[in-house]
N, CA, C and O atoms as a Maestro MAE file, in Angstrom:
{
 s_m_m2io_version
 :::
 2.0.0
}

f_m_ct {
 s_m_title
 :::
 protein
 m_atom[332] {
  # First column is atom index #
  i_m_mmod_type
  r_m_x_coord
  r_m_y_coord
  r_m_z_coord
  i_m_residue_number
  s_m_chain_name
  s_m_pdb_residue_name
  s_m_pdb_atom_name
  i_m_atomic_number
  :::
  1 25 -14.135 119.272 216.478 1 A "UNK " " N  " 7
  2 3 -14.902 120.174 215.619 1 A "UNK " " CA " 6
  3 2 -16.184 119.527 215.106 1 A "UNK " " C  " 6
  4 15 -16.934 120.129 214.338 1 A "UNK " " O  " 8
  5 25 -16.491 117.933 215.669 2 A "UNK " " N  " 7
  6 3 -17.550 117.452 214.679 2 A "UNK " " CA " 6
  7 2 -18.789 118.251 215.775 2 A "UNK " " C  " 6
  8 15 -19.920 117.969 215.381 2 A "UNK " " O  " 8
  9 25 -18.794 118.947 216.734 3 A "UNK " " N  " 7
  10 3 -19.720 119.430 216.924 3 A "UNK " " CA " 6
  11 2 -20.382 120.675 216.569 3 A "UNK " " C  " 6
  12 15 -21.532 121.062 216.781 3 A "UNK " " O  " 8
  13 25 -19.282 121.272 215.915 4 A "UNK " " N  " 7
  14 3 -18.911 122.538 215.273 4 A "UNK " " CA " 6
  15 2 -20.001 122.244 213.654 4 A "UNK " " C  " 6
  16 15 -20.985 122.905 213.321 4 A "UNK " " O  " 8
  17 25 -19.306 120.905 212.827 5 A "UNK " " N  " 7
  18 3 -20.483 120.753 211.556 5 A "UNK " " CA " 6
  19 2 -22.087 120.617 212.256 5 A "UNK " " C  " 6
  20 15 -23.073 121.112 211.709 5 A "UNK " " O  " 8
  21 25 -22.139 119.895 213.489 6 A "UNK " " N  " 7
  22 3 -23.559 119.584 213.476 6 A "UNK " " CA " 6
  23 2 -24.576 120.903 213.680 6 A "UNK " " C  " 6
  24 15 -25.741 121.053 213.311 6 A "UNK " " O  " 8
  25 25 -23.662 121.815 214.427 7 A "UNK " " N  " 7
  26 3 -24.344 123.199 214.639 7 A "UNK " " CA " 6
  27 2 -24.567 123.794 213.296 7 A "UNK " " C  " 6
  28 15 -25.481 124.614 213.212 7 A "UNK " " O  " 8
  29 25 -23.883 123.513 212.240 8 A "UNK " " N  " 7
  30 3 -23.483 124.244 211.003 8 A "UNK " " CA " 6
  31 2 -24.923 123.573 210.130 8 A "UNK " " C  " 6
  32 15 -25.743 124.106 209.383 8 A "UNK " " O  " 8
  33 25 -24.813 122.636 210.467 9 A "UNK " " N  " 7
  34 3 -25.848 121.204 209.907 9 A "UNK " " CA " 6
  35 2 -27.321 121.779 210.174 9 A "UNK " " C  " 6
  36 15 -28.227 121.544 209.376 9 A "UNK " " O  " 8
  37 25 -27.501 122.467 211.217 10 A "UNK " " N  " 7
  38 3 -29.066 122.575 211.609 10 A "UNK " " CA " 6
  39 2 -28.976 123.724 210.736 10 A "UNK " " C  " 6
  40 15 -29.854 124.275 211.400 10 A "UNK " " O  " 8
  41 25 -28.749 124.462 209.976 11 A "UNK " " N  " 7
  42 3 -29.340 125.378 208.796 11 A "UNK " " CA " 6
  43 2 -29.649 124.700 207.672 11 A "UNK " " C  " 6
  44 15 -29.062 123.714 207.227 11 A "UNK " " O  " 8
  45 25 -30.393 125.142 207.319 12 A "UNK " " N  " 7
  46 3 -30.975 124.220 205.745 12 A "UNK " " CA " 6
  47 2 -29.751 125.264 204.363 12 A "UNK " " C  " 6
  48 15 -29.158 126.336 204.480 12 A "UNK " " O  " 8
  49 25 -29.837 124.337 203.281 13 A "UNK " " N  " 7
  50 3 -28.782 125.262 202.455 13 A "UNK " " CA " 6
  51 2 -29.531 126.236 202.094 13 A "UNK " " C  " 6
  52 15 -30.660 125.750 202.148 13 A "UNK " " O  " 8
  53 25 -29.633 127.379 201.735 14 A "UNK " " N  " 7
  54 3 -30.259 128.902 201.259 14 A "UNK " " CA " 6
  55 2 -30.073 129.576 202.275 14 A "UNK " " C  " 6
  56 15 -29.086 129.645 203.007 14 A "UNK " " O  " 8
  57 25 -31.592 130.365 202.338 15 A "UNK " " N  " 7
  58 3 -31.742 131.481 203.543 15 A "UNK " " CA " 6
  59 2 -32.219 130.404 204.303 15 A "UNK " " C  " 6
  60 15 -32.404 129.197 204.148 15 A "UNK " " O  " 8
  61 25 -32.387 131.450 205.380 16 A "UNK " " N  " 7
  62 3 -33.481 131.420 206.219 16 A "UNK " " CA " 6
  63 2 -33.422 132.367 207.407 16 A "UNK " " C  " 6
  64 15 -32.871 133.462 207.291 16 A "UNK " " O  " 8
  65 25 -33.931 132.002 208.454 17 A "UNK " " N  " 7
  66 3 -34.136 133.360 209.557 17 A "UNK " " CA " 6
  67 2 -33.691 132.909 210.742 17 A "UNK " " C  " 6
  68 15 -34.405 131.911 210.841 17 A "UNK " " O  " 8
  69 25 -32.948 132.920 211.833 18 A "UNK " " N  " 7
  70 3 -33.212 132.212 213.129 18 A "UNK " " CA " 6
  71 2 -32.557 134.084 214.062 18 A "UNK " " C  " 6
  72 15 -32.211 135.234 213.791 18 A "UNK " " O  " 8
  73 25 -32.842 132.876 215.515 19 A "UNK " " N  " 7
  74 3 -32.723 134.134 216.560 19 A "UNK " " CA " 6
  75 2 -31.503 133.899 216.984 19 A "UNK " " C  " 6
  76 15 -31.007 132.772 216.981 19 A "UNK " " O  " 8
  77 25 -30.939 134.897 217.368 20 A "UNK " " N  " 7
  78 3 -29.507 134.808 218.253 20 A "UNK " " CA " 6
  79 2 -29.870 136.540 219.465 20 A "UNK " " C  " 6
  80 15 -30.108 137.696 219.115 20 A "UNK " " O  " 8
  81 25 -29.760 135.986 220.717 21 A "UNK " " N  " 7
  82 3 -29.880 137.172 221.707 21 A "UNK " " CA " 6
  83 2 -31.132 137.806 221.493 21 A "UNK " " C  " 6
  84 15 -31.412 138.982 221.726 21 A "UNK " " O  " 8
  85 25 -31.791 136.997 221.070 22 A "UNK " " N  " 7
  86 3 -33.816 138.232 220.991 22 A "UNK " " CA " 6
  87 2 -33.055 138.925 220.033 22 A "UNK " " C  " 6
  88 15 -33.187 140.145 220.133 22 A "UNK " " O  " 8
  89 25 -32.354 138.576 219.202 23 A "UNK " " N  " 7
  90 3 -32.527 139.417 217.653 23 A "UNK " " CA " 6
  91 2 -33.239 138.463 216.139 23 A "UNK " " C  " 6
  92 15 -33.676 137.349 216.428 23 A "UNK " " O  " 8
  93 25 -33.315 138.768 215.044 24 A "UNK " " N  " 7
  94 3 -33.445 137.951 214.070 24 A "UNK " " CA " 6
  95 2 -32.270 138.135 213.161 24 A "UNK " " C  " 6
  96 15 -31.591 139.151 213.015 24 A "UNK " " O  " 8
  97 25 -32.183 137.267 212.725 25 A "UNK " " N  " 7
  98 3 -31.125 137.143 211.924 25 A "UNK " " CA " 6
  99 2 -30.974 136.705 210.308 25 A "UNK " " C  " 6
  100 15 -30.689 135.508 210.336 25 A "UNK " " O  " 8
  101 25 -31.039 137.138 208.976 26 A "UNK " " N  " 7
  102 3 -31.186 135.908 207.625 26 A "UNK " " CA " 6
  103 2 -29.909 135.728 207.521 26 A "UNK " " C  " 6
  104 15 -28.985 136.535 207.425 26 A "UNK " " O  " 8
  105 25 -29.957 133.962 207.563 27 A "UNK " " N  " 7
  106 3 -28.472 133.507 207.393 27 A "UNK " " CA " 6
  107 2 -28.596 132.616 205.934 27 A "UNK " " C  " 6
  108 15 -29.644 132.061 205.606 27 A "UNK " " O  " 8
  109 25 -27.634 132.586 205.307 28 A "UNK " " N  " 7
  110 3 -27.648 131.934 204.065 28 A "UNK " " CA " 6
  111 2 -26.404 131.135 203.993 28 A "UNK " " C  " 6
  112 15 -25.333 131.709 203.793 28 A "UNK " " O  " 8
  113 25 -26.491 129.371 204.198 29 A "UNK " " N  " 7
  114 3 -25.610 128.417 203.603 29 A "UNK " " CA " 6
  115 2 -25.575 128.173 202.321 29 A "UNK " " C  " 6
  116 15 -26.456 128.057 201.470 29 A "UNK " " O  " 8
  117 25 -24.089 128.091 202.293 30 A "UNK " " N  " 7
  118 3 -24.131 127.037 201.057 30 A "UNK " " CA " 6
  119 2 -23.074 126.386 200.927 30 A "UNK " " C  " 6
  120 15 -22.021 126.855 201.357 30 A "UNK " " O  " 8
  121 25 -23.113 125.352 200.403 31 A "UNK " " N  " 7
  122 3 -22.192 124.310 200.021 31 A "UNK " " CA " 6
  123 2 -21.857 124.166 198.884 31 A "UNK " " C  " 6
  124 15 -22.438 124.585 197.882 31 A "UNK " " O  " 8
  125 25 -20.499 123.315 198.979 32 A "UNK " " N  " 7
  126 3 -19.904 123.346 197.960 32 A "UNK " " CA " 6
  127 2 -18.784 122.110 198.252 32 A "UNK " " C  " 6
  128 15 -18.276 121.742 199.311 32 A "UNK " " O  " 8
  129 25 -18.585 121.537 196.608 33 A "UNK " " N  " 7
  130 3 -17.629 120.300 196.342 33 A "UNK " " CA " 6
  131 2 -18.060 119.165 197.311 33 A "UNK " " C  " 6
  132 15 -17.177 118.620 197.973 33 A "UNK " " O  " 8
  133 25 -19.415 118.749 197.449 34 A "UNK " " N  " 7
  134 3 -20.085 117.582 197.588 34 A "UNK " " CA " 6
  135 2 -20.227 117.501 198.983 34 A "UNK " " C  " 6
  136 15 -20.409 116.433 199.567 34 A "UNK " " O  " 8
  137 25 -20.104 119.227 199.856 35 A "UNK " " N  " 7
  138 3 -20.785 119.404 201.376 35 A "UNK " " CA " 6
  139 2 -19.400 119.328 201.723 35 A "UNK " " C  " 6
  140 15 -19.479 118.640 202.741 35 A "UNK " " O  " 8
  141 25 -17.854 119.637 201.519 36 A "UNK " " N  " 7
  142 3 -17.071 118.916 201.816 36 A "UNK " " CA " 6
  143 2 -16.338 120.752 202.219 36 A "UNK " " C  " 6
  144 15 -15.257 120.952 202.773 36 A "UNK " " O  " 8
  145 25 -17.135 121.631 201.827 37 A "UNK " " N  " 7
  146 3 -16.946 123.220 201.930 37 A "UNK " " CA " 6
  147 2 -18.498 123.939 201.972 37 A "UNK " " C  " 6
  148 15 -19.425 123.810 201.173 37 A "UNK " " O  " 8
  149 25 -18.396 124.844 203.375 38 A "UNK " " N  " 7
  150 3 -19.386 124.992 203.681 38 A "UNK " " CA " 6
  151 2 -19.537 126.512 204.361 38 A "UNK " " C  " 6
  152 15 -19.005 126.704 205.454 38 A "UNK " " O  " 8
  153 25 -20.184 127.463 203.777 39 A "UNK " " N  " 7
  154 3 -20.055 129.211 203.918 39 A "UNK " " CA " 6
  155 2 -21.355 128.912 204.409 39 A "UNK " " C  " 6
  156 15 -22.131 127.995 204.139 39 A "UNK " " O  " 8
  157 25 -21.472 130.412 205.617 40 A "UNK " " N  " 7
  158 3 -22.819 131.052 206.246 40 A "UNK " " CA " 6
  159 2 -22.505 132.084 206.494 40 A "UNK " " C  " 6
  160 15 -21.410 132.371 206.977 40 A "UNK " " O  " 8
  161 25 -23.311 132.798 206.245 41 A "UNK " " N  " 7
  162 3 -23.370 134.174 206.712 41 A "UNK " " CA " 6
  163 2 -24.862 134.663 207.154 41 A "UNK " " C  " 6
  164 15 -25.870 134.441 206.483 41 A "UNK " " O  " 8
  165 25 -24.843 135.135 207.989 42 A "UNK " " N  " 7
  166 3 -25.553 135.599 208.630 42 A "UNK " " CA " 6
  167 2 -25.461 137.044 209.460 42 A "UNK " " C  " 6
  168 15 -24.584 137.220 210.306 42 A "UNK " " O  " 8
  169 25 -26.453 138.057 209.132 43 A "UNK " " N  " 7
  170 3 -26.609 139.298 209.251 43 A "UNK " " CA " 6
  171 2 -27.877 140.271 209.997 43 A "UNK " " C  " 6
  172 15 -28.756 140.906 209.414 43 A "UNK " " O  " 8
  173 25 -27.737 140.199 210.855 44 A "UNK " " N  " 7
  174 3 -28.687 140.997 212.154 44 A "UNK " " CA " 6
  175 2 -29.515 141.923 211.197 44 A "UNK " " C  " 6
  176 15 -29.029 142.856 210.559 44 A "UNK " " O  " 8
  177 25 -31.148 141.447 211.180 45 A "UNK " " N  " 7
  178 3 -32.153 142.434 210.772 45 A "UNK " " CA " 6
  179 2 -32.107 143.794 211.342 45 A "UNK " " C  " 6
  180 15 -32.222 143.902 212.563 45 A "UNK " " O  " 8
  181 25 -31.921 145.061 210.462 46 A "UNK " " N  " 7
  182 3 -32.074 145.832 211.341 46 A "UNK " " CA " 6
  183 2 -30.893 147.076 211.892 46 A "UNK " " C  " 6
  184 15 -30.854 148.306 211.914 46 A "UNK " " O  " 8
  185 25 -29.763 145.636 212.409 47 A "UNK " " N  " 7
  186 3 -28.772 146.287 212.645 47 A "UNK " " CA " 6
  187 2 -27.161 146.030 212.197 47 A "UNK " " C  " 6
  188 15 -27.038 146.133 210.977 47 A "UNK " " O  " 8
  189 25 -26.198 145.794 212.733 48 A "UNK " " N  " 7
  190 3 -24.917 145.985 212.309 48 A "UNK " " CA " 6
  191 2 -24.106 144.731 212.791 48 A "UNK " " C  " 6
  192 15 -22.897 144.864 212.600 48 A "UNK " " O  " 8
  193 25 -24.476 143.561 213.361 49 A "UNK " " N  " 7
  194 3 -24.242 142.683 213.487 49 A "UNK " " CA " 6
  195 2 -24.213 141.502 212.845 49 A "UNK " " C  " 6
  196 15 -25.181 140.748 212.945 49 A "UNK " " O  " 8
  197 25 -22.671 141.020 211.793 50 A "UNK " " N  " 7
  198 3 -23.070 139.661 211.409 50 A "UNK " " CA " 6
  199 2 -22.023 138.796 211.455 50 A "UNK " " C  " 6
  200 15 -20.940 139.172 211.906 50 A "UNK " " O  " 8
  201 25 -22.275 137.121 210.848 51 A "UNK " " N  " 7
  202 3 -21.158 135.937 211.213 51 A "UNK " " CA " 6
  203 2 -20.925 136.030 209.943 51 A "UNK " " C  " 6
  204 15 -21.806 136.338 209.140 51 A "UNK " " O  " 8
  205 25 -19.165 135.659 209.472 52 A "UNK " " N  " 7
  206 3 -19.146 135.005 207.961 52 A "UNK " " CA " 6
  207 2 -18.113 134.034 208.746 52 A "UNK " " C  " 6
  208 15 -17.288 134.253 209.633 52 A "UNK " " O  " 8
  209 25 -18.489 132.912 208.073 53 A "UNK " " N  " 7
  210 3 -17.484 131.999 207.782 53 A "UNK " " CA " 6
  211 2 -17.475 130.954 206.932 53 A "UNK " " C  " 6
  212 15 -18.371 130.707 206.124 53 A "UNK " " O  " 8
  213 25 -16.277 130.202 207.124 54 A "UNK " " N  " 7
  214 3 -16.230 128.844 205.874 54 A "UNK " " CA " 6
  215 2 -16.121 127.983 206.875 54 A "UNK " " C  " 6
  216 15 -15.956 128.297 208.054 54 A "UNK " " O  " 8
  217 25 -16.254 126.354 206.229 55 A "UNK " " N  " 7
  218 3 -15.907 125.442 207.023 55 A "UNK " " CA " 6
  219 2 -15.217 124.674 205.921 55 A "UNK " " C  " 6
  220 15 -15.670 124.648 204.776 55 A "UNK " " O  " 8
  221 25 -14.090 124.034 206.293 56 A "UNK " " N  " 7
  222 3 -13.025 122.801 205.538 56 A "UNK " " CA " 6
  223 2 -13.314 121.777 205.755 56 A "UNK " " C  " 6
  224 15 -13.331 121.676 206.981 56 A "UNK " " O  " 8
  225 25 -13.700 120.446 205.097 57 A "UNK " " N  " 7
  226 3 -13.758 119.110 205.630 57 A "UNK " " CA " 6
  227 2 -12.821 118.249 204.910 57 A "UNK " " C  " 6
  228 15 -13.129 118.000 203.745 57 A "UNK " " O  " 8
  229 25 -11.447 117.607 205.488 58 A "UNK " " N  " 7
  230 3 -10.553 116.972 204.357 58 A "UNK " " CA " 6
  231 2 -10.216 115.237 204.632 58 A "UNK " " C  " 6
  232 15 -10.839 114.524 205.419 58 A "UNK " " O  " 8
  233 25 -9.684 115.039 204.228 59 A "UNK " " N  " 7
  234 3 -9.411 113.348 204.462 59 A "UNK " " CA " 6
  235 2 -8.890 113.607 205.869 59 A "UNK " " C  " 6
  236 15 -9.144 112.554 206.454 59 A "UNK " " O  " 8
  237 25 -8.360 114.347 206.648 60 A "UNK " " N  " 7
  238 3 -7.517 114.021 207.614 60 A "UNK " " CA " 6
  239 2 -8.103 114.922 208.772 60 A "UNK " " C  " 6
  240 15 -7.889 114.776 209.976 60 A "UNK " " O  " 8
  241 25 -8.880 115.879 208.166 61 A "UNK " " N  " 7
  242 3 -9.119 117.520 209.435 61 A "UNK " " CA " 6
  243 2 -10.469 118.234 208.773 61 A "UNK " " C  " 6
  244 15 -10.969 118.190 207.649 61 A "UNK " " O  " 8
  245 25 -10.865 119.003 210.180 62 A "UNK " " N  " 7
  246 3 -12.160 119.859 209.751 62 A "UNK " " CA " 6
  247 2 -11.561 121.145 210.382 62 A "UNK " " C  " 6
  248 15 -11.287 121.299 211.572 62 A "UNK " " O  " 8
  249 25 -11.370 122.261 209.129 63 A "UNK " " N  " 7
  250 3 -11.074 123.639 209.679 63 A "UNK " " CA " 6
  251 2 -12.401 124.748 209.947 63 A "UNK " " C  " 6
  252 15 -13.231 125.157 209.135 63 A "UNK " " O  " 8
  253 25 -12.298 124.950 210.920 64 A "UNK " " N  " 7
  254 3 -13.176 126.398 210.648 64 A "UNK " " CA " 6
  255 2 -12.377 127.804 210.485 64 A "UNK " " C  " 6
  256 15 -11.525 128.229 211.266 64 A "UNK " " O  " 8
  257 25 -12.804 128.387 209.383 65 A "UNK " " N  " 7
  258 3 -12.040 129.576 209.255 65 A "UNK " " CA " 6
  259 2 -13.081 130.884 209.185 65 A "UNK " " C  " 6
  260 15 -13.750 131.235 208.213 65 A "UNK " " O  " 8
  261 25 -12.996 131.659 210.863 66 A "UNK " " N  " 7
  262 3 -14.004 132.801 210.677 66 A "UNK " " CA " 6
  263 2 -13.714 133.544 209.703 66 A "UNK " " C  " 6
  264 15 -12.586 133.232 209.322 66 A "UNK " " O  " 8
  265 25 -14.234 134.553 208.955 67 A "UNK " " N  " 7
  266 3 -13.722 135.644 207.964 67 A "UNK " " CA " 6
  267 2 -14.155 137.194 208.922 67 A "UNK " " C  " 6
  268 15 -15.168 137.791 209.290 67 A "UNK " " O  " 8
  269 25 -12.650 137.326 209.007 68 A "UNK " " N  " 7
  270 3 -12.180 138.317 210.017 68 A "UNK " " CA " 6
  271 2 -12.943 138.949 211.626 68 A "UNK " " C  " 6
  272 15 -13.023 140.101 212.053 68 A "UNK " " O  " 8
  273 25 -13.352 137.807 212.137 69 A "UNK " " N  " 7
  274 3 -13.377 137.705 213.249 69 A "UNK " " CA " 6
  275 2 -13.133 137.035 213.847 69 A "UNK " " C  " 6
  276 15 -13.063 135.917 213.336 69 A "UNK " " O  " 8
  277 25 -12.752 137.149 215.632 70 A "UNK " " N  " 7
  278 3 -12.253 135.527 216.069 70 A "UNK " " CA " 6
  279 2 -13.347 134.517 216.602 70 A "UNK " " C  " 6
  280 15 -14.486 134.742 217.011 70 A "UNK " " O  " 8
  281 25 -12.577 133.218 216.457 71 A "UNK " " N  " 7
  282 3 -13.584 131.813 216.446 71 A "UNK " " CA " 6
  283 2 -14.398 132.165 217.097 71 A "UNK " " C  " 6
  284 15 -15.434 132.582 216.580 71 A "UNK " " O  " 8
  285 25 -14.172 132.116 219.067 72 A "UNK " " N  " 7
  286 3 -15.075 131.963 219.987 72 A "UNK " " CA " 6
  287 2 -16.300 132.817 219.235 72 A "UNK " " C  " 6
  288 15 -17.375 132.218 219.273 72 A "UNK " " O  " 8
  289 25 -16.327 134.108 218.560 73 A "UNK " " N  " 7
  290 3 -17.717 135.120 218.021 73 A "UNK " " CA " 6
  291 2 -18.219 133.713 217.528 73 A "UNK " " C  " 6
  292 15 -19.203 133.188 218.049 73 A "UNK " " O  " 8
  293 25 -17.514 133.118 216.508 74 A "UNK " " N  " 7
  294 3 -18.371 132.421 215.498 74 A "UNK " " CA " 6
  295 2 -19.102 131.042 216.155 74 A "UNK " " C  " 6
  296 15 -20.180 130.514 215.881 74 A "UNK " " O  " 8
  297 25 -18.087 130.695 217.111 75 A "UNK " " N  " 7
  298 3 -18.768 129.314 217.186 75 A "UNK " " CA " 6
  299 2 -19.484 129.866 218.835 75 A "UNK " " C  " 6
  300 15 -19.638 128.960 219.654 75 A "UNK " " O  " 8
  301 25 -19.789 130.943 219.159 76 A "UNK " " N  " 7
  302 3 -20.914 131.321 220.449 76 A "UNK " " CA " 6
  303 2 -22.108 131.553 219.722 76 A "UNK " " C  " 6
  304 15 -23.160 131.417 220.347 76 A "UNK " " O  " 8
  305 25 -22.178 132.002 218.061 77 A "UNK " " N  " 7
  306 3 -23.204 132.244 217.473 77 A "UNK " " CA " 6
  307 2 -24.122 130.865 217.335 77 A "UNK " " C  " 6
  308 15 -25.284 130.684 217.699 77 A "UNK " " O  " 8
  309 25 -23.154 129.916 216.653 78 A "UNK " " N  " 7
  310 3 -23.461 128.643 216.088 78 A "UNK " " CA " 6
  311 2 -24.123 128.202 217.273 78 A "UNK " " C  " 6
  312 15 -25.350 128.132 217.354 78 A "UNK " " O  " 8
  313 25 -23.289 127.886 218.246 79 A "UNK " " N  " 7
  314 3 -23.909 127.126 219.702 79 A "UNK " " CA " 6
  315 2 -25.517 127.748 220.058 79 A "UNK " " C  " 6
  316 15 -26.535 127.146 220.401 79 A "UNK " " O  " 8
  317 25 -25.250 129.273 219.808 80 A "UNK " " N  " 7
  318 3 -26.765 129.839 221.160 80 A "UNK " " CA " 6
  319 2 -27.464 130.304 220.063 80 A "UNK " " C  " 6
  320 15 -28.211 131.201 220.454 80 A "UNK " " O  " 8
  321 25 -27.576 130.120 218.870 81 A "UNK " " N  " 7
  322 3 -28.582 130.733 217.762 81 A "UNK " " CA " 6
  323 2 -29.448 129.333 217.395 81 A "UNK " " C  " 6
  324 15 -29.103 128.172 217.173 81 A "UNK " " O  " 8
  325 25 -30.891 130.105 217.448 82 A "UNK " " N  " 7
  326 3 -32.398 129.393 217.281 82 A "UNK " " CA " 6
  327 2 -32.668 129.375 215.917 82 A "UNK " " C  " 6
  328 15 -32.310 130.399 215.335 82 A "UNK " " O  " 8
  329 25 -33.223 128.468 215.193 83 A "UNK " " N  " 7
  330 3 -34.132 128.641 214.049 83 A "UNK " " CA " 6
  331 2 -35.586 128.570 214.555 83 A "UNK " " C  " 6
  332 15 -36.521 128.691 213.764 83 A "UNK " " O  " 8
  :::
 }
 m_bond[331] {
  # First column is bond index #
  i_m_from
  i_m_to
  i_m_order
  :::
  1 1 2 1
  2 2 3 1
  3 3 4 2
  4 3 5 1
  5 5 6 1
  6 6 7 1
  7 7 8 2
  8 7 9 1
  9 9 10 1
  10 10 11 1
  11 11 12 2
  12 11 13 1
  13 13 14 1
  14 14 15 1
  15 15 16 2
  16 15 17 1
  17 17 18 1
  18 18 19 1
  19 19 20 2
  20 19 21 1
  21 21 22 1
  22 22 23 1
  23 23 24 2
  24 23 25 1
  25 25 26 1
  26 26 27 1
  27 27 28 2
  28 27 29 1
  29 29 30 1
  30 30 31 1
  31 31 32 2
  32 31 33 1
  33 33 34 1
  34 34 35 1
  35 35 36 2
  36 35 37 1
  37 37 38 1
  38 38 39 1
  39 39 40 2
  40 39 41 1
  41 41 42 1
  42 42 43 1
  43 43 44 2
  44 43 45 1
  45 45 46 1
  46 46 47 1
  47 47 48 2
  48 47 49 1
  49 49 50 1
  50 50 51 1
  51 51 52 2
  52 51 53 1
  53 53 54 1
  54 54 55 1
  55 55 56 2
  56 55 57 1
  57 57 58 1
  58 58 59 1
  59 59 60 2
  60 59 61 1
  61 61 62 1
  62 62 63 1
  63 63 64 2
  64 63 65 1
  65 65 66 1
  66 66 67 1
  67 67 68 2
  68 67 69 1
  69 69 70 1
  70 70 71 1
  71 71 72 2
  72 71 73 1
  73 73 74 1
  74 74 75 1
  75 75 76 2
  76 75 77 1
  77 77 78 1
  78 78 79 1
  79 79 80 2
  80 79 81 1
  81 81 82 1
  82 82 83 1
  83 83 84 2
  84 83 85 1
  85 85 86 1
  86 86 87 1
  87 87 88 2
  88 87 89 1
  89 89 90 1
  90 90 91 1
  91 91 92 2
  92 91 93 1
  93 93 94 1
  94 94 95 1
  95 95 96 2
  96 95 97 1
  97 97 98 1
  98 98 99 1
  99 99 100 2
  100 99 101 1
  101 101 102 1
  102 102 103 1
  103 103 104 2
  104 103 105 1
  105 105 106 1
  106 106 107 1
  107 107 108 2
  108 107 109 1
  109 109 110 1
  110 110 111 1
  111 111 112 2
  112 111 113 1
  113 113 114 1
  114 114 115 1
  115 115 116 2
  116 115 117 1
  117 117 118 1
  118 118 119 1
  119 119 120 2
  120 119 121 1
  121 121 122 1
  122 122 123 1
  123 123 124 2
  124 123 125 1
  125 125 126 1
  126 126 127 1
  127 127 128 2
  128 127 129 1
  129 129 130 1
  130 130 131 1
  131 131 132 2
  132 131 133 1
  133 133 134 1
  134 134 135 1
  135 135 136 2
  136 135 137 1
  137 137 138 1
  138 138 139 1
  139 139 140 2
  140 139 141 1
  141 141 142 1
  142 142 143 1
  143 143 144 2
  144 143 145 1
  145 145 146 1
  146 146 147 1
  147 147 148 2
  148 147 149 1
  149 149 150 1
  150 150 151 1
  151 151 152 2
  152 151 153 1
  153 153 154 1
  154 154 155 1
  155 155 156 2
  156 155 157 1
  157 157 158 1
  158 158 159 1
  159 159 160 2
  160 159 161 1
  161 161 162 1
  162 162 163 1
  163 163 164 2
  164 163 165 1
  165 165 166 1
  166 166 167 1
  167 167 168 2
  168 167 169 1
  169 169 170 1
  170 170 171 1
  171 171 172 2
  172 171 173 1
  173 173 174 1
  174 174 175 1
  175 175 176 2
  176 175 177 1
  177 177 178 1
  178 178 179 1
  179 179 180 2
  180 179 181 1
  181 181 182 1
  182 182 183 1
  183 183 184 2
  184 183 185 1
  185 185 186 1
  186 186 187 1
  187 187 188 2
  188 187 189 1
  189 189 190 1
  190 190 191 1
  191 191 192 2
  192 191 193 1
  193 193 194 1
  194 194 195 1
  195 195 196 2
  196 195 197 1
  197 197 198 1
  198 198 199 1
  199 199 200 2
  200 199 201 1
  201 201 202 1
  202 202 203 1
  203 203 204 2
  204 203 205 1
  205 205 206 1
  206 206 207 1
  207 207 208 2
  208 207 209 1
  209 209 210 1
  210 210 211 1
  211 211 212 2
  212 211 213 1
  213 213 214 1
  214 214 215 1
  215 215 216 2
  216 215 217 1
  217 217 218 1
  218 218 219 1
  219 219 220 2
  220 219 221 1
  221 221 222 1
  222 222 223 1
  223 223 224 2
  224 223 225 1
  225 225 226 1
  226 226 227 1
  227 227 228 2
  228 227 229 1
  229 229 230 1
  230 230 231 1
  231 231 232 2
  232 231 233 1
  233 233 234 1
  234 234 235 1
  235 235 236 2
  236 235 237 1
  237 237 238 1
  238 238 239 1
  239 239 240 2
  240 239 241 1
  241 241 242 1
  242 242 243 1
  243 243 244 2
  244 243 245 1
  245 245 246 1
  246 246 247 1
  247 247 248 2
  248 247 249 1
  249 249 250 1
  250 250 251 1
  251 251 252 2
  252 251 253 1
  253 253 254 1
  254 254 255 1
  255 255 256 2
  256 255 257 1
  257 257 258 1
  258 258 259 1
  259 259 260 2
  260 259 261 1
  261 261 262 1
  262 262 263 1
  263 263 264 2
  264 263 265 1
  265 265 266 1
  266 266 267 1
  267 267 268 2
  268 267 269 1
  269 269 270 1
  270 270 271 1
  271 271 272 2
  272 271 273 1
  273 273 274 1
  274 274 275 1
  275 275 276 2
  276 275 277 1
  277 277 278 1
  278 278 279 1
  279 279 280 2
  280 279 281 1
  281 281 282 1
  282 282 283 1
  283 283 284 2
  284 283 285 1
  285 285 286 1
  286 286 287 1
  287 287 288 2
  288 287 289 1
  289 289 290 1
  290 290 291 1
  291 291 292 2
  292 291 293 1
  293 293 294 1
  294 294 295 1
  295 295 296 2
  296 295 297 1
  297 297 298 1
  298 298 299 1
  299 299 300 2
  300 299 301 1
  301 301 302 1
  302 302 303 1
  303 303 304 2
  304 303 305 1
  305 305 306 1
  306 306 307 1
  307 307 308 2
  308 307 309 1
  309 309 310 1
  310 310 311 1
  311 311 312 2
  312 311 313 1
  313 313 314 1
  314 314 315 1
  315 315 316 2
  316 315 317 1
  317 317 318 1
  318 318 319 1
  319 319 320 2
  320 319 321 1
  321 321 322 1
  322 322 323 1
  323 323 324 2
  324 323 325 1
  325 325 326 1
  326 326 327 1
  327 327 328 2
  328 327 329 1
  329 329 330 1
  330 330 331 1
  331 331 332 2
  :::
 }
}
């Protein structure tokens, strides 16, 4: 999964805008309990398309937990989405 934070990593914490599929997208991180919990969401300008999720980082494991969709959506976003 540590490739999973670094994708997570190239958003800055707040908004911002990137592309996924020739769409735009404002996605907003944020962190929490010293980067150690980590939410994005991100929501298709326009239209009806978006990612939520959390990320877990613990002494032992890194979870990703989509919010109600499955992984592969979330982590095909992370992988092929531009800032």
């Amino acid at each position: 999964m540590a490739s999973i934070l670094a994708h997570l990593q190239q958003f800055p914490i707040g908004f911002t805008e990137a592309l996924y599929k020739g769409k735009k997208y404002g996605v907003t991180r944020s962190d929490f309990n010293g980067g150690k919990s980590i939410k994005l969401y991100a929501e298709e300008h326009g239209g009806t398309h978006f990612i939520s999720l959390n990320y877990y980082i613990t002494t032992t494991n890194e979870i990703l937990k989509p919010c109600e969709m499955p992984e592969e959506k979330v982590i095909h976003f992370l992988k092929h989405c531009h800032l």
